[in-house]
C-alpha positions as CSV (number, residue, x, y, z in Angstrom):
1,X,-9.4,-14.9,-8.3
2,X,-12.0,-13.8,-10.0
3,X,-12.6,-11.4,-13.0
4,X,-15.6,-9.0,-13.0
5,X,-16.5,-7.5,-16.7
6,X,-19.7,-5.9,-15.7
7,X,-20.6,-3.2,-12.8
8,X,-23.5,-6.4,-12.3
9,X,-21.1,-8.5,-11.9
10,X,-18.9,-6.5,-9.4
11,X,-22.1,-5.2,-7.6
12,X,-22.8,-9.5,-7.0
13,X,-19.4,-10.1,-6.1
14,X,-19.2,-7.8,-3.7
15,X,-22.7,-7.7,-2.2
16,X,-21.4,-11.6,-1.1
17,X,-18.6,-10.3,0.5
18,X,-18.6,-10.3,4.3
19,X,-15.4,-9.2,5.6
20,X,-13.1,-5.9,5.0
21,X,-12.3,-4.9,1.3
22,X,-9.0,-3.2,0.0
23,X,-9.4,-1.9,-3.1
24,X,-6.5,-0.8,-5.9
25,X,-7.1,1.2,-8.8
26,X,-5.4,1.3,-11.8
27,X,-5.0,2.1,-15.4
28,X,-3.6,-1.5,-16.4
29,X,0.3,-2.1,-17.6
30,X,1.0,-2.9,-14.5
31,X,4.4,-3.6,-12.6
32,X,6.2,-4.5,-9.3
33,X,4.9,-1.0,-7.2
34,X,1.3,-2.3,-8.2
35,X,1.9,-5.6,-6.7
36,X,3.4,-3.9,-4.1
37,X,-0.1,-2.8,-3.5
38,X,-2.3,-5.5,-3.9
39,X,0.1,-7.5,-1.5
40,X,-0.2,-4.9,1.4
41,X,-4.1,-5.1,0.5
42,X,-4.3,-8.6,1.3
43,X,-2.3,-8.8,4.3
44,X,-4.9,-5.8,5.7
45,X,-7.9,-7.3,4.1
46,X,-9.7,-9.9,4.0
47,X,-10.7,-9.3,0.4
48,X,-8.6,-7.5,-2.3
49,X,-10.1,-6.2,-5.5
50,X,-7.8,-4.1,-8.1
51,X,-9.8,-2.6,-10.7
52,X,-7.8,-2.1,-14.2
53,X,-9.5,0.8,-16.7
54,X,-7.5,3.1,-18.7
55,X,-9.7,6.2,-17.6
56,X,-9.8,8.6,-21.2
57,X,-11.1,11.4,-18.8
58,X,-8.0,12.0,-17.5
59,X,-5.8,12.2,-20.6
60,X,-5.2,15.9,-22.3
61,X,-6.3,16.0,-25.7
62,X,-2.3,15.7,-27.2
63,X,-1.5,13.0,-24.7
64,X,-0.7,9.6,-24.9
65,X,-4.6,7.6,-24.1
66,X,-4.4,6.2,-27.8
67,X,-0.8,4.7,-27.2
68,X,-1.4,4.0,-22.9
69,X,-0.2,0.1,-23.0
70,X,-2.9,-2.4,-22.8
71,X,-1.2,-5.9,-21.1
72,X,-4.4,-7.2,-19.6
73,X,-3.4,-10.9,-19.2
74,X,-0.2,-10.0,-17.9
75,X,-2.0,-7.6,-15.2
76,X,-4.2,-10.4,-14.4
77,X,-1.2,-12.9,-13.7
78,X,0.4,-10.3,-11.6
79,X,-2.9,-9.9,-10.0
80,X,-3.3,-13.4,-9.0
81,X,0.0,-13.9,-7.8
82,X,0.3,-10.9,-5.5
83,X,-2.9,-12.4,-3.5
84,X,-6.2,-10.6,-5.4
85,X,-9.5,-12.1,-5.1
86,X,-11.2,-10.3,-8.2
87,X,-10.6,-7.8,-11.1
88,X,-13.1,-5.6,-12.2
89,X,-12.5,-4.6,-15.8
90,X,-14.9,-2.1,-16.9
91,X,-14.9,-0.5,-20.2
92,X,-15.1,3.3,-21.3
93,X,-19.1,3.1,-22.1
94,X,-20.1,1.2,-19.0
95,X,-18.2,4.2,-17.0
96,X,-19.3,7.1,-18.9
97,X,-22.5,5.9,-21.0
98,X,-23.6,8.2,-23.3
99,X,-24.5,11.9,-21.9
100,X,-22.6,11.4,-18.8
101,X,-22.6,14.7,-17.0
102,X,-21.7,14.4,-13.9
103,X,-18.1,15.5,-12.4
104,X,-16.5,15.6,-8.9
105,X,-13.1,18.4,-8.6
106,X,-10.9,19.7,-5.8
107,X,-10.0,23.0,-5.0
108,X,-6.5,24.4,-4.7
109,X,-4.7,21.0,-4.6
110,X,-5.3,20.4,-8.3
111,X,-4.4,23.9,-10.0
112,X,-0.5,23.2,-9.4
113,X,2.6,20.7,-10.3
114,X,0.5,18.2,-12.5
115,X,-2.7,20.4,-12.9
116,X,-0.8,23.6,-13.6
117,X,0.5,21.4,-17.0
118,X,-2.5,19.0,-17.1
119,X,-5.7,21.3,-16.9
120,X,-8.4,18.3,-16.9
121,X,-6.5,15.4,-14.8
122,X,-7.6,15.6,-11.7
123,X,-11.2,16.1,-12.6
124,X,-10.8,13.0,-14.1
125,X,-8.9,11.1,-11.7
126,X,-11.3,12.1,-8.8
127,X,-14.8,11.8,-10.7
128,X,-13.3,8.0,-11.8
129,X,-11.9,7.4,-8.5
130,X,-15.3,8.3,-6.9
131,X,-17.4,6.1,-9.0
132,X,-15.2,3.2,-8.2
133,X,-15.2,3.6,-4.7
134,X,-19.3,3.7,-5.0
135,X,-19.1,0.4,-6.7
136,X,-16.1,-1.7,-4.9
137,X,-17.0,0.1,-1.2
138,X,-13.4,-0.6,0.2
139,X,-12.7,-0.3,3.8
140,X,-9.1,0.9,3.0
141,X,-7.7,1.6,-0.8
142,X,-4.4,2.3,-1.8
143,X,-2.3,4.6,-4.1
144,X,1.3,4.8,-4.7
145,X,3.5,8.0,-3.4
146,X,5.2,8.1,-6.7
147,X,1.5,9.8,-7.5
148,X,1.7,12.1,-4.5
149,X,-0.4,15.0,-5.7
150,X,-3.0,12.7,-6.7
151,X,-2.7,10.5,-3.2
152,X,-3.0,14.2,-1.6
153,X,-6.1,14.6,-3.7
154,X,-7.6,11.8,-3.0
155,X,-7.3,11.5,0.7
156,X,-8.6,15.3,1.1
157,X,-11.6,14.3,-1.5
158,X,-12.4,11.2,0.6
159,X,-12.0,13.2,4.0
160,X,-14.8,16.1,2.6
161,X,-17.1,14.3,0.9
162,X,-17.4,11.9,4.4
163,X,-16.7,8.8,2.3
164,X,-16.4,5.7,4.5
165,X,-12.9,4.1,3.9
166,X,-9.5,5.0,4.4
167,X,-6.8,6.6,1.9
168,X,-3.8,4.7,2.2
169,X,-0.6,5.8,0.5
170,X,2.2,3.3,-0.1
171,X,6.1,3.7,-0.5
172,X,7.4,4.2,-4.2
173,X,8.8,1.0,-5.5
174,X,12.2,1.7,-7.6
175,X,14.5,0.2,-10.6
176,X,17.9,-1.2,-9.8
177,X,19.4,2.3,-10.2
178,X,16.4,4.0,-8.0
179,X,14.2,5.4,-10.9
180,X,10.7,5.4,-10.1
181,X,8.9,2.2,-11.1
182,X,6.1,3.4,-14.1
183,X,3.8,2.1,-16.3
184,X,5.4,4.7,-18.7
185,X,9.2,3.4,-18.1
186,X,8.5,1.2,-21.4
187,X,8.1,4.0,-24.0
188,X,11.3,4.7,-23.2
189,X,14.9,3.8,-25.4
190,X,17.8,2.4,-24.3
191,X,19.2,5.4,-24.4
192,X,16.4,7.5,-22.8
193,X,15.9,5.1,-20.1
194,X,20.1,6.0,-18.9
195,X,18.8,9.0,-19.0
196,X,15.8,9.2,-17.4
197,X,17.3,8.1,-14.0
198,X,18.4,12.0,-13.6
199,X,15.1,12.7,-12.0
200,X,16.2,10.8,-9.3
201,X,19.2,12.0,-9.4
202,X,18.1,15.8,-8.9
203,X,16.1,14.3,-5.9
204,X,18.9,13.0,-4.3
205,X,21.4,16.4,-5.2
206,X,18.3,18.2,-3.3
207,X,17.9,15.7,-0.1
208,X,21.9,15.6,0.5
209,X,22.3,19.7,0.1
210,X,18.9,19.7,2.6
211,X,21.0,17.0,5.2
212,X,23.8,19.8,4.9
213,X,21.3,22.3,6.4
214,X,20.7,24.1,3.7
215,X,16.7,25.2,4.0
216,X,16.0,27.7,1.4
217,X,13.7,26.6,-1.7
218,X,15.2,28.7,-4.2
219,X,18.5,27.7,-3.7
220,X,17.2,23.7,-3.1
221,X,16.0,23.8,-6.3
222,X,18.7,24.9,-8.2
223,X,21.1,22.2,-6.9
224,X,18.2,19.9,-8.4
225,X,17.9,21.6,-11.4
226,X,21.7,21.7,-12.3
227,X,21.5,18.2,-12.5
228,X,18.3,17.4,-14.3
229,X,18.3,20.0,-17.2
230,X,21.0,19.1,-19.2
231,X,20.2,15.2,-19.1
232,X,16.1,15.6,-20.4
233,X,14.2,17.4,-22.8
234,X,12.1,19.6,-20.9
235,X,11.8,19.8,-17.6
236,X,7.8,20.1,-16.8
237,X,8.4,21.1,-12.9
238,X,10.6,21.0,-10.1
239,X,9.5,21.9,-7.1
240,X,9.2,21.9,-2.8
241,X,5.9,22.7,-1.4
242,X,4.2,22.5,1.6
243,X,3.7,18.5,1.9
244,X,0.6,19.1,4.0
245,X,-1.4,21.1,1.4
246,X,1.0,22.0,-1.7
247,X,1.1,25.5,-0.3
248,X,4.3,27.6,-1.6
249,X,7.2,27.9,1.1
250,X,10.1,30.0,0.8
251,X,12.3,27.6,3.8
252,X,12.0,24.2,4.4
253,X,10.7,24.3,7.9
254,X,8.4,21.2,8.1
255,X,7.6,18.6,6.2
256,X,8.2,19.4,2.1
257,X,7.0,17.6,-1.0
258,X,10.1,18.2,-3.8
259,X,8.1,16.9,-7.2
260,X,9.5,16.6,-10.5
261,X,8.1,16.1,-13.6
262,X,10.1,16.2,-17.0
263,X,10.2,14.6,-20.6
264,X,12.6,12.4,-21.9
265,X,12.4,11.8,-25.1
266,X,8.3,12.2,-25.6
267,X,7.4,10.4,-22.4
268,X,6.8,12.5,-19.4
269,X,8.1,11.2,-16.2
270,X,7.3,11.8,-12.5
271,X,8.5,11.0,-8.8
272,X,9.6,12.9,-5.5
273,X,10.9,12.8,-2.5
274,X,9.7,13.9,1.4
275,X,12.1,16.4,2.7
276,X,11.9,16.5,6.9
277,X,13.6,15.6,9.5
């Protein structure tokens, strides 16, 4: 496995290359649903290249870039051992140099769940994701569903700009007790991480009351929220939208995203679940 520090370097790499390229993102600290990743990469690819950069454009001015955990040999091992052939680690001037002006947004997708609370994110996440998938040129890259809106995001942004690779969206990998696996998951406490698992908990109170039959949003979401509130601080959002374009819905008819985002302690913490059948 190689390690690329340069966009020279990465440009070299990959001008050599002559078979398909997978291509992984990510913002470093990374755990078992990144391998997860990188391993599917390599059984589809012939080459695998994970890129780790912790992208400041995408952090809120009061969130947590200063603090984001840096574990960059540890990413490297796990790189190596879920079947990588290079890492590209770029820094924050060789991605933005100075007077960098230049953006890339979605419509619609990004002004609700993550972007009602996080303005800026997705103009970051898809004006980094763009420039990477300029410089690796993957046939196929993959992105965790624990992200949905940004997988959503991505594969529309992909679709309409004509970009020439595949968005491929992977299963969420989960903790012993089914919370979502996150870079995040180590701010927490003891005592916040017992806690934290009632995201998943509401998830599941909202897909067993759906397998009864019951269809309606509002009343979905209440059964979710009775048991999330009182276990976090805040809840950010709880909600079921149209899994096809984040539309509002007032019945489950088709297929649903239910997302929730909430704060335990000061760490903000994600996941969902796919409600259909």
């Amino acid at each position: 496995m190689e390690t690329l520090a340069t966009i020279a370097q990465l440009r070299t790499w990959r001008n050599a290359r002559l078979g398909s390229v997978g291509f992984v993102p990510t913002m470093g600290a990374l755990h078992e649903g990144h391998a997860s990743l990188v391993r599917r990469s390599a059984t589809e690819n012939v080459d695998t290249v994970v890129s780790i950069f912790v992208n400041p454009t995408q952090f809120g001015p009061t969130e947590d870039l200063d603090k984001y955990p840096r574990t960059l040999q540890a990413d490297l091992d796990l790189c190596r051992a879920a079947g990588a052939s290079a890492v590209f680690t770029p820094d924050k001037l060789m991605m933005y140099p100075p007077g960098f002006a230049t953006w890339v947004t979605v419509d619609r997708l990004t002004n609700k769940l993550c972007g009602k609370s996080r303005p800026d994110h997705f103009r970051g996440v898809t004006t980094v994701v763009t420039k990477l998938f300029n410089l690796v040129q993957p046939a196929r890259a993959y992105f965790g569903q624990k992200d949905a809106q940004q997988a959503l995001v991505l594969t529309r942004m992909a679709q309409e700009l004509d970009m020439p690779l595949q968005v491929i969206t992977c299963p969420i990998v989960r903790e012993h007790d089914g919370l979502a696996m996150s870079s995040r998951n180590r701010y927490l406490s003891d005592a916040d991480r017992q806690r934290a698992v009632a995201l998943t908990q509401a998830l599941q109170a909202i897909q067993a009351a759906f397998h009864g039959g019951q269809r309606d949003v509002v009343s979905l979401r209440q059964t979710g929220l009775a048991v999330l509130a009182p276990r976090v601080d805040r809840v950010d959002y709880l909600e079921i939208l149209s899994a096809h374009d984040l539309a509002e819905i007032g019945r489950v008819e088709s297929r649903a995203l239910c997302a929730v985002a909430a704060f335990v302690g000061t760490t903000r913490l994600i996941d969902n679940v796919i409600l259909e059948g």
